[in-house]
Backbone as numpy.savetxt, mean C-alpha at the origin, in Angstrom:
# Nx Ny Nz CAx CAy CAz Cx Cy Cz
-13.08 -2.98 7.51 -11.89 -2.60 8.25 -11.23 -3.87 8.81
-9.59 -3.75 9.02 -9.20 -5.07 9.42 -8.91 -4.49 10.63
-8.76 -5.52 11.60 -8.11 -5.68 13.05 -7.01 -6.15 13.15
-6.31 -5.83 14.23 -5.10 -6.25 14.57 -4.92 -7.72 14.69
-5.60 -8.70 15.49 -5.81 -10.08 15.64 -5.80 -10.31 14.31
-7.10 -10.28 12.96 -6.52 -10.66 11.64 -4.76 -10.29 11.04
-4.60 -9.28 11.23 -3.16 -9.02 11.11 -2.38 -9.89 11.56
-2.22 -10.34 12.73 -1.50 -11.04 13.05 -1.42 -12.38 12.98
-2.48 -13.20 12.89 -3.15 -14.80 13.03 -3.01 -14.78 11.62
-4.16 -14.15 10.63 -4.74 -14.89 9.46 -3.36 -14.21 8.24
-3.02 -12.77 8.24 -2.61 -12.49 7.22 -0.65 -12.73 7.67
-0.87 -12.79 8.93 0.28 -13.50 10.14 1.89 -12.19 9.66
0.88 -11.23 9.68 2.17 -9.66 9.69 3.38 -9.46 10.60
3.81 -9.03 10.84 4.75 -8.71 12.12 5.30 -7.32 11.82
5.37 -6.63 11.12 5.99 -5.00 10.25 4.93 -4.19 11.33
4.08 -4.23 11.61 3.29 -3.00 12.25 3.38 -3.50 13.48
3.68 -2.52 14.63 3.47 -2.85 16.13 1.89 -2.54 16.42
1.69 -3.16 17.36 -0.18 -2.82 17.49 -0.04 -1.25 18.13
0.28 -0.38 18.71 -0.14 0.52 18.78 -0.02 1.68 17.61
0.71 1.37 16.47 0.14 2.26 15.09 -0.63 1.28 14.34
-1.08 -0.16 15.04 -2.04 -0.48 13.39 -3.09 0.44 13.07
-4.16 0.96 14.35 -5.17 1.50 13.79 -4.94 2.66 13.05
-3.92 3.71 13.35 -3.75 4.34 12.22 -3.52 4.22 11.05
-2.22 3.30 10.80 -2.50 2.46 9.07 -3.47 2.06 8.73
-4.03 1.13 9.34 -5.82 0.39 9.00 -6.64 1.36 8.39
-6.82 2.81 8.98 -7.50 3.18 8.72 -7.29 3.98 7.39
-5.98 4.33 7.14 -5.19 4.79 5.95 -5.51 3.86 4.65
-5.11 2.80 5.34 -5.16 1.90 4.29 -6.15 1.32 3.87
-7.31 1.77 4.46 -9.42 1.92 3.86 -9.37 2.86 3.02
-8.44 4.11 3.48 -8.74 4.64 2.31 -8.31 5.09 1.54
-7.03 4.48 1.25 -6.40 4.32 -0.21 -7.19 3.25 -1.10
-7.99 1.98 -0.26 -8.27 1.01 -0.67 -9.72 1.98 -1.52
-10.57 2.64 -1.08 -11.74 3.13 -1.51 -11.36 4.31 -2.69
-10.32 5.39 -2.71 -9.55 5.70 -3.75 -9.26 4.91 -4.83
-8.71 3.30 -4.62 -8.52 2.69 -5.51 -9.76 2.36 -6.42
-10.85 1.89 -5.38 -11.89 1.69 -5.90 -12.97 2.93 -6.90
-12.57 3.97 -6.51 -12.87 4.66 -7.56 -12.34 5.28 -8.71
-11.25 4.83 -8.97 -10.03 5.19 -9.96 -9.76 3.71 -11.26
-10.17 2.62 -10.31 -10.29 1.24 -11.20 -11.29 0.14 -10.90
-11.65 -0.43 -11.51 -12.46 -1.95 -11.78 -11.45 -2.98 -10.88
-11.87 -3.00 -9.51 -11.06 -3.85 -8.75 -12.00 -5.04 -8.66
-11.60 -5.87 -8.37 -12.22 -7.97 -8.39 -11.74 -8.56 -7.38
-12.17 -9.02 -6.09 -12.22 -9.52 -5.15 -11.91 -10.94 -5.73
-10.78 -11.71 -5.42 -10.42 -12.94 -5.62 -11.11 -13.93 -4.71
-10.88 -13.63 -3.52 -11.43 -14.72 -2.39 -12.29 -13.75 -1.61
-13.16 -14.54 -0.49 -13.79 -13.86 0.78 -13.09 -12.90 1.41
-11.47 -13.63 1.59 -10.57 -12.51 2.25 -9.79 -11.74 1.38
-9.70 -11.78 0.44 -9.03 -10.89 -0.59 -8.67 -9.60 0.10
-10.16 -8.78 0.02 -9.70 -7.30 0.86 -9.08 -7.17 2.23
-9.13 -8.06 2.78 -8.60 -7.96 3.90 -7.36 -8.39 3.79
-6.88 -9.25 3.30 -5.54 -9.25 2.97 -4.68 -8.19 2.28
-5.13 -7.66 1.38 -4.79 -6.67 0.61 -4.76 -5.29 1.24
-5.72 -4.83 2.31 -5.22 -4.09 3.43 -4.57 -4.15 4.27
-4.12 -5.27 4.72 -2.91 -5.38 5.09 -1.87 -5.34 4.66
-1.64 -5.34 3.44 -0.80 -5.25 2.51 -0.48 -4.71 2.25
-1.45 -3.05 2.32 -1.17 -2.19 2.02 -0.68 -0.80 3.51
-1.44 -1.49 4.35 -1.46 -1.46 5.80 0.18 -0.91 5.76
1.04 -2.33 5.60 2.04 -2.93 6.12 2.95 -1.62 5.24
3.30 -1.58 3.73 3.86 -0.71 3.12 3.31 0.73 3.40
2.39 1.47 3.86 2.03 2.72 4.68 3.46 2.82 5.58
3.14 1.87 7.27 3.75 1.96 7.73 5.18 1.81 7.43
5.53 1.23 6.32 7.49 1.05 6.16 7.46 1.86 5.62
6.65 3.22 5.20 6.89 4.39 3.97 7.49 5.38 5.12
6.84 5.49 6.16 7.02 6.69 7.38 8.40 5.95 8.37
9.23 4.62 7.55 10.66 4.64 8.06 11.37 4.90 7.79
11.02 5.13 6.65 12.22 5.55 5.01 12.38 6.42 4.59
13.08 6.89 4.15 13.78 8.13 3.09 12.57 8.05 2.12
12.64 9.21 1.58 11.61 9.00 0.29 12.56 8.88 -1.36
12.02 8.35 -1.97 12.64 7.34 -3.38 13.33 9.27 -4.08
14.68 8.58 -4.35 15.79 9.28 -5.28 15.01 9.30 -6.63
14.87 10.20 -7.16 14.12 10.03 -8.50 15.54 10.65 -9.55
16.91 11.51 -9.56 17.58 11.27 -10.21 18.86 11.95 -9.18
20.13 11.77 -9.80 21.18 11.83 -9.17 22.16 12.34 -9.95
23.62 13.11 -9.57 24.24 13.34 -10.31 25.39 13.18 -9.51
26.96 12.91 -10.55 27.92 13.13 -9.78 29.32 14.44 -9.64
28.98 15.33 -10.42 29.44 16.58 -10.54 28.80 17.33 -9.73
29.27 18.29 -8.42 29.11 19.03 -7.84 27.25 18.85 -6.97
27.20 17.54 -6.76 26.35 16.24 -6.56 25.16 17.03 -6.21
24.08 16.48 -6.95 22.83 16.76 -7.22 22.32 15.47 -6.92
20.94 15.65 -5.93 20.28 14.16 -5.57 18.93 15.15 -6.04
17.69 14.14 -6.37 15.85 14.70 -6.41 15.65 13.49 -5.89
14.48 14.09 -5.26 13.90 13.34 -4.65 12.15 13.19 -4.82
11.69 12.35 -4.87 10.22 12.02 -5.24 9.15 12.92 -4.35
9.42 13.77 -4.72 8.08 14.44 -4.17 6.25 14.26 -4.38
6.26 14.11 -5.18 4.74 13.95 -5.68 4.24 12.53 -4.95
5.18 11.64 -4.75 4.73 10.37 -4.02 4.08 9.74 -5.24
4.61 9.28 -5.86 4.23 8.51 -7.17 4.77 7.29 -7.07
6.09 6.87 -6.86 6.80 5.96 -7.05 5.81 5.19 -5.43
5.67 5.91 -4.27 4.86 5.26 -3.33 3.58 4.86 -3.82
2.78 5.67 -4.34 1.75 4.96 -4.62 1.38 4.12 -5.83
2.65 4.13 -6.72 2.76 2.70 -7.15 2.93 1.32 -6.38
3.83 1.47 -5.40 4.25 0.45 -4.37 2.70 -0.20 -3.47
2.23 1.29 -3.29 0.83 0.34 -2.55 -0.11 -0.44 -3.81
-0.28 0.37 -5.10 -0.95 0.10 -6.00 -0.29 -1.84 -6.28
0.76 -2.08 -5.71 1.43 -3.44 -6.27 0.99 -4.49 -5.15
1.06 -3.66 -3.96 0.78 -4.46 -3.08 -0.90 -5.12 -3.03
-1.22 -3.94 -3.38 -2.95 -4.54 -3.52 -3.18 -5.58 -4.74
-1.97 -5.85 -5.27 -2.59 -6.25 -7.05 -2.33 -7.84 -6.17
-1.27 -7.93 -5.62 -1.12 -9.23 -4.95 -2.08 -9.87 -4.71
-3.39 -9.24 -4.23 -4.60 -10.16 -3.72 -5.81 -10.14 -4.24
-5.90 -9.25 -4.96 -7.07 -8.40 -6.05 -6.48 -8.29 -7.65
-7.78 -8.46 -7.88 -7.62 -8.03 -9.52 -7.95 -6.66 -10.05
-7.04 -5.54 -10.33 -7.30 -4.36 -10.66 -6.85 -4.36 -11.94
-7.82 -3.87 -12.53 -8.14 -2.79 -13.65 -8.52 -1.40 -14.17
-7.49 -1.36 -15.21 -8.29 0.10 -15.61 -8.94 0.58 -16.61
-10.32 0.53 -17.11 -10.48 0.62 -17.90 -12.01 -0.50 -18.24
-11.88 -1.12 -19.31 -12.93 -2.28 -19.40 -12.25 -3.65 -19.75
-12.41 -4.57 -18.91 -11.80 -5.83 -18.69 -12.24 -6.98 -19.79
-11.65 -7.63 -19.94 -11.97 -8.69 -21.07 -12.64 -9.98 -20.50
């Protein structure tokens, strides 16, 4: 699990105020452990995961500021969809983690 002090000093964040980190933090363990059972993830450095939860930390919290992603649009008698399934989000965390980790799916070369 990361702490707020790493957040701020080592991975040096500023997007999360400290009174919602621990709720992301803890979100973002366990998307991180989801990931880990869905792919062949590779720890780059000592801090890898911890960076990468923050990372993912950080995009949690900017998901619950935002609109959720337009998935198609029209301009006759205007039709918007909108991403329901949360796919296009959990690609976004899936990118953020790739930043610091090596994920795979499948069997690696």
């Amino acid at each position: 699990m990361i702490d707020y002090d790493f957040y701020i000093n080592s991975y040096l964040g500023s997007v999360i105020p400290e009174k919602a980190f621990d709720t992301v933090a803890q979100q973002a363990e366990a998307f991180f452990q989801r990931l880990r059972h869905r792919y062949r993830v590779l720890e780059t450095d000592s801090v890898s995961v911890r960076m990468a939860l923050c990372a993912i930390a950080e995009e949690l919290y900017a998901g619950t500021q935002r609109d959720p992603a337009v998935t198609a649009a029209s301009m006759g008698k205007v039709s918007v969809r909108y991403d329901s399934s949360g796919g296009a989000f959990q690609r976004r965390l899936l990118e953020k983690a790739r930043i610091y980790l090596d994920i795979y799916r499948g069997a690696t070369a």
